[in-house]
C-alpha positions in Angstrom: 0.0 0.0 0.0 1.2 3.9 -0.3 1.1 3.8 3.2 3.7 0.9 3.6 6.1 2.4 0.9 5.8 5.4 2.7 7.1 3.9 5.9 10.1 2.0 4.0 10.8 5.2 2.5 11.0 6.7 6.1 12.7 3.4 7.8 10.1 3.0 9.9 10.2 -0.5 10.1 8.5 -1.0 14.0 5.7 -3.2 14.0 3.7 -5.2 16.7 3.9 -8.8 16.2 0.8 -10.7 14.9 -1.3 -7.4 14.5 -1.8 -5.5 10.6 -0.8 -8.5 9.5 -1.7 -8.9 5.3 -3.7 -12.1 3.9 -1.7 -14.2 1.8 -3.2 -15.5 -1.4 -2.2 -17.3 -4.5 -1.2 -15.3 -8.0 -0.4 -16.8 -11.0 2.9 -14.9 -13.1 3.4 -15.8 -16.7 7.0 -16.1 -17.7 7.1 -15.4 -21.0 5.5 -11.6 -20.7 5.9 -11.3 -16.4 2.8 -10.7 -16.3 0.9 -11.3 -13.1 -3.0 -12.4 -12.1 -4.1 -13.2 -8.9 -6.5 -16.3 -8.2 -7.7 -16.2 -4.7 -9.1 -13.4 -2.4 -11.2 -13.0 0.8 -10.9 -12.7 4.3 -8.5 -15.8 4.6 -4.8 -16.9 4.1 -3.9 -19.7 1.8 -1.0 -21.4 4.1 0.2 -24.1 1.3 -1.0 -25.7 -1.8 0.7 -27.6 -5.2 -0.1 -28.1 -8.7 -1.6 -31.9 -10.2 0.8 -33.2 -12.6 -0.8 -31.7 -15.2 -1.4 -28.0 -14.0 -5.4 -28.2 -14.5 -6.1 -28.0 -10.7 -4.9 -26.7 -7.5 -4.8 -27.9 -4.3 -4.6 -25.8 -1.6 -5.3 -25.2 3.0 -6.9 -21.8 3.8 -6.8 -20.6 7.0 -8.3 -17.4 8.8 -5.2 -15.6 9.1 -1.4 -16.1 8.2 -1.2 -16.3 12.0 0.4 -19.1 14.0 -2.9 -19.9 16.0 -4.5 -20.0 13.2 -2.7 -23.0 11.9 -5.1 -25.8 13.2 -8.3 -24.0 11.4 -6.9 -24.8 8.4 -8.9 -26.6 5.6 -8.4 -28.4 2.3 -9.4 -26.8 -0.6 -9.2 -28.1 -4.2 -9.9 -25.6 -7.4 -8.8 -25.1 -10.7 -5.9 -23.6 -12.0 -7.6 -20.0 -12.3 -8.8 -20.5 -8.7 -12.5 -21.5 -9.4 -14.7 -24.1 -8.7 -13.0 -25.1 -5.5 -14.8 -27.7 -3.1 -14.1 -27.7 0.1 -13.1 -31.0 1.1 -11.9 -30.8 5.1 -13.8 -29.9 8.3 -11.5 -30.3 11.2 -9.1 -28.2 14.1 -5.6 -29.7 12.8 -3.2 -28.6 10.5 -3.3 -30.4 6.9 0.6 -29.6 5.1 2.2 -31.5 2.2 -0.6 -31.2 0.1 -0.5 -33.3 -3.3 -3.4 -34.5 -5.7 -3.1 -38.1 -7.1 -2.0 -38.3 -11.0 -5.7 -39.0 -11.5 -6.6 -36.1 -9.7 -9.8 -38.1 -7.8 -7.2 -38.1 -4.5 -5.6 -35.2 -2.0 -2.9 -37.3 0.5 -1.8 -34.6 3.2 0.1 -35.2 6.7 -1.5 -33.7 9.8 -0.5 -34.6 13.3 -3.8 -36.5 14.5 -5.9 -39.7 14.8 -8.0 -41.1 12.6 -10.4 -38.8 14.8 -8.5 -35.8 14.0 -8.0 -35.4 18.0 -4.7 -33.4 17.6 -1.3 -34.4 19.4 -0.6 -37.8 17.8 2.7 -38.1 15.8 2.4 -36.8 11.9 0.2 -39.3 10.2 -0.6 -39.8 6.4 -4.0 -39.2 5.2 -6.5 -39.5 1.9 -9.0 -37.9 1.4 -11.3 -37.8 -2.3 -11.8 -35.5 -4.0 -15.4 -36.1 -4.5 -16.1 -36.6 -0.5 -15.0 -35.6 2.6 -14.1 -38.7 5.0 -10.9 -38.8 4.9 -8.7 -42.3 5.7 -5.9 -42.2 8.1 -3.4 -44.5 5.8 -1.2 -46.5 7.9 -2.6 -46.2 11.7 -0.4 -48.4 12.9 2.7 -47.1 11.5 5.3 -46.7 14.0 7.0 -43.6 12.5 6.1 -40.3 11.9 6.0 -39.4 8.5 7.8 -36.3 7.4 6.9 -36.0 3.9 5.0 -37.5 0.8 4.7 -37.9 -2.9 2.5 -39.6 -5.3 4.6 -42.5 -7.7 3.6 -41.7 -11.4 1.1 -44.0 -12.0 -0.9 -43.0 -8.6 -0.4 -46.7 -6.8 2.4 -46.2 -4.3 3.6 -43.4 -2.1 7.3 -42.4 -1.3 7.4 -41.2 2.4 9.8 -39.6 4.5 9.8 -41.3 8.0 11.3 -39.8 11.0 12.9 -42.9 12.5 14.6 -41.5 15.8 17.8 -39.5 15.4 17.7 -40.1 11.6 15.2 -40.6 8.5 14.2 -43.0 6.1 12.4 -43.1 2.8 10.1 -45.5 2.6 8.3 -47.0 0.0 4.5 -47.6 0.0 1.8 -50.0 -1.5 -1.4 -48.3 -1.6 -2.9 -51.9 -2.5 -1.4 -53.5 -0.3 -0.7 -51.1 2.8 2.8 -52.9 2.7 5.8 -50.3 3.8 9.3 -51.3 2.1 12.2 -49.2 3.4 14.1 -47.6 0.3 17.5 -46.1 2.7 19.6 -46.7 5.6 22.0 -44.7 7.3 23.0 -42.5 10.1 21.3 -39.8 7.8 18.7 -37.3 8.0 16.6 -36.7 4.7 14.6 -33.8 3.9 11.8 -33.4 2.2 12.2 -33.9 -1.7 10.3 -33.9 -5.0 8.7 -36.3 -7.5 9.5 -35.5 -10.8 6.3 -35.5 -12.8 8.2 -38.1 -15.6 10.8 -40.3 -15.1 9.0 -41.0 -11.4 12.5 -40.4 -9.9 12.7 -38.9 -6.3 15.4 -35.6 -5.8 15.8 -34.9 -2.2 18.6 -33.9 0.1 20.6 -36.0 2.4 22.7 -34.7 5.5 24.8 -36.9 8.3 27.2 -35.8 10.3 29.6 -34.7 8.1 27.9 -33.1 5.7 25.0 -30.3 5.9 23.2 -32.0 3.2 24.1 -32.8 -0.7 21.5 -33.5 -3.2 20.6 -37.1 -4.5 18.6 -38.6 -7.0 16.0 -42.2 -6.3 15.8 -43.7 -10.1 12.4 -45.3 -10.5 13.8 -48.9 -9.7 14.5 -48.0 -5.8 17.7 -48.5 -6.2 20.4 -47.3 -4.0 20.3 -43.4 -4.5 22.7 -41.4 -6.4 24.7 -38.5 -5.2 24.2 -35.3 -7.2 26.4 -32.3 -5.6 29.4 -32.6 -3.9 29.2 -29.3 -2.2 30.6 -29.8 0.9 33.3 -32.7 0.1 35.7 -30.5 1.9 34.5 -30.5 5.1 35.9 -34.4 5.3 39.3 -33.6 3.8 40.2 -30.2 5.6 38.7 -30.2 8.7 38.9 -33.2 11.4 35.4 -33.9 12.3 34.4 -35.9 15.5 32.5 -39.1 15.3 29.1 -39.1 16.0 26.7 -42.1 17.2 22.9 -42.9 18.0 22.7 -44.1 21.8 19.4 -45.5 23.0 18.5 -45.4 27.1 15.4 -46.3 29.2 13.1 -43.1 30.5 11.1 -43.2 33.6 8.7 -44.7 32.0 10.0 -47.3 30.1 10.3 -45.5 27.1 13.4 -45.9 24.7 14.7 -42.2 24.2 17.0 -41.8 21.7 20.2 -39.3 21.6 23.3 -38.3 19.8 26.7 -38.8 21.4 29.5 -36.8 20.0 33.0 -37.8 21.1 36.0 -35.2 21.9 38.2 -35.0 18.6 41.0 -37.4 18.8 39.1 -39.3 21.1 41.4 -42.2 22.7 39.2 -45.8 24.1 39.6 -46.4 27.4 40.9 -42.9 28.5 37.9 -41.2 30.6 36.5 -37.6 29.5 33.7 -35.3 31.0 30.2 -35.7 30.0 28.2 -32.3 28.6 24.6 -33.0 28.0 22.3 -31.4 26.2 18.3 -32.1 26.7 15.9 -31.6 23.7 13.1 -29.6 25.3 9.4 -30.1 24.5 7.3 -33.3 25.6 6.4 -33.5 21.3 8.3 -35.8 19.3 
């Protein structure tokens, strides 16, 4: 507005958290010319969406405000690619996030952190939902992982997931026919969300471990091992001496394993006796 370039202009840039705060909604900008449309508008925020494979439709969450207690009254909202005709397809009080339509277009699969009774608090769960209804199925309810991430496989019959395994993550491979997980990695790793490319139905994420931030890799379409891409930060290895790292497992209070990360002193000698600094994640979630 005039009145915000007017207060860049002046460096006036106090503001009070969470009030004034703009909608944010979807616009469409052509390449070719820059030119710019935009497709949603109201009293609401649109807090994630993605493209089909085929760009025809949209799927997208709106929420009341960009705020972040707003979150949980978000709902899925599918429309085409000008933003019309959308149907309405969730009625809940939890966050839905990595939206994606099936190739076919008749499915939305999104992860929220619920039940199959959307009672909130559970570990992120995978969920369908049709397009032409609004019950939607909590996939795998006894999966023992939460699961990070999601994409369709080309032809719409299995889904590559990211599971949070602990101290490191997995993709995972799975059967929609059969409800049948197979585990694609392994590793003292931590993989982040990635992409499905819409041909070729090969799977680009990044991969980090101790010695490395994160370099990109490529998942062919026979779920084979994966193939490094970058080698960005090769030189952390060679110049710099890195201490070893390890998963350790212990028994809480309660019973419950809790996992951790020990890091040893560089030039760590077995059998000679060091001081112990620990470091407690905070947060009962997780």
């Amino acid at each position: 507005t005039a009145e915000e370039k007017e207060r860049e202009k002046q460096k006036d840039d106090v503001y009070a958290h969470d009030e004034n705060f703009k909608q944010t909604h979807l616009w469409k900008v052509t390449v070719a010319d820059e030119k710019e449309a935009r497709l949603t508008g109201g009293d609401f925020s649109i807090t994630t969406y993605s493209l089909s494979q085929d760009g025809e439709k949209i799927v997208a969450a709106r929420a009341p405000s960009p705020l972040y207690g707003d979150q949980n009254l978000s709902e899925i909202y599918v429309m085409d690619s000008l933003g019309k005709n959308e149907i309405r397809l969730t009625a809940n009080r939890v966050e839905e996030t990595n939206l994606r339509l099936s190739p076919d277009k008749r499915d939305v699969l999104f992860i929220a952190s619920a039940d199959q009774n959307f009672e909130p608090y559970f570990n992120n769960s995978l969920f369908l939902i049709p397009v032409s209804g609004r019950f939607a199925q909590l996939v795998l309810p006894d999966f023992p992982h939460a699961i990070d991430a999601a994409e369709w496989s080309d032809d719409g019959k299995s889904i590559v997931l990211v599971s949070n395994m602990g101290v490191h993550s997995e993709l995972q491979l799975l059967d929609l026919a059969t409800k049948r997980v197979r585990q694609l990695t392994d590793g003292p790793h931590a993989i982040a969300p990635g992409t499905r490319s819409s041909k070729g139905n090969r799977h680009v994420f990044t991969l980090s471990d101790p010695t490395s931030p994160g370099e990109v890799y490529v998942l062919d379409p026979d779920h084979s091992a994966p193939a490094q891409v970058t080698h960005v930060f090769d030189y952390l290895r060679r110049d710099f001496n890195l201490p070893r790292m390890e998963k350790v497992q212990w028994k809480g209070a309660d019973g419950v394993i809790v996992e951790g990360v020990l890091t040893y002193p560089l030039d760590y000698e077995e059998g000679k006796r060091y001081p112990l600094a620990v470091c407690t994640h905070g947060g009962p979630a997780a």
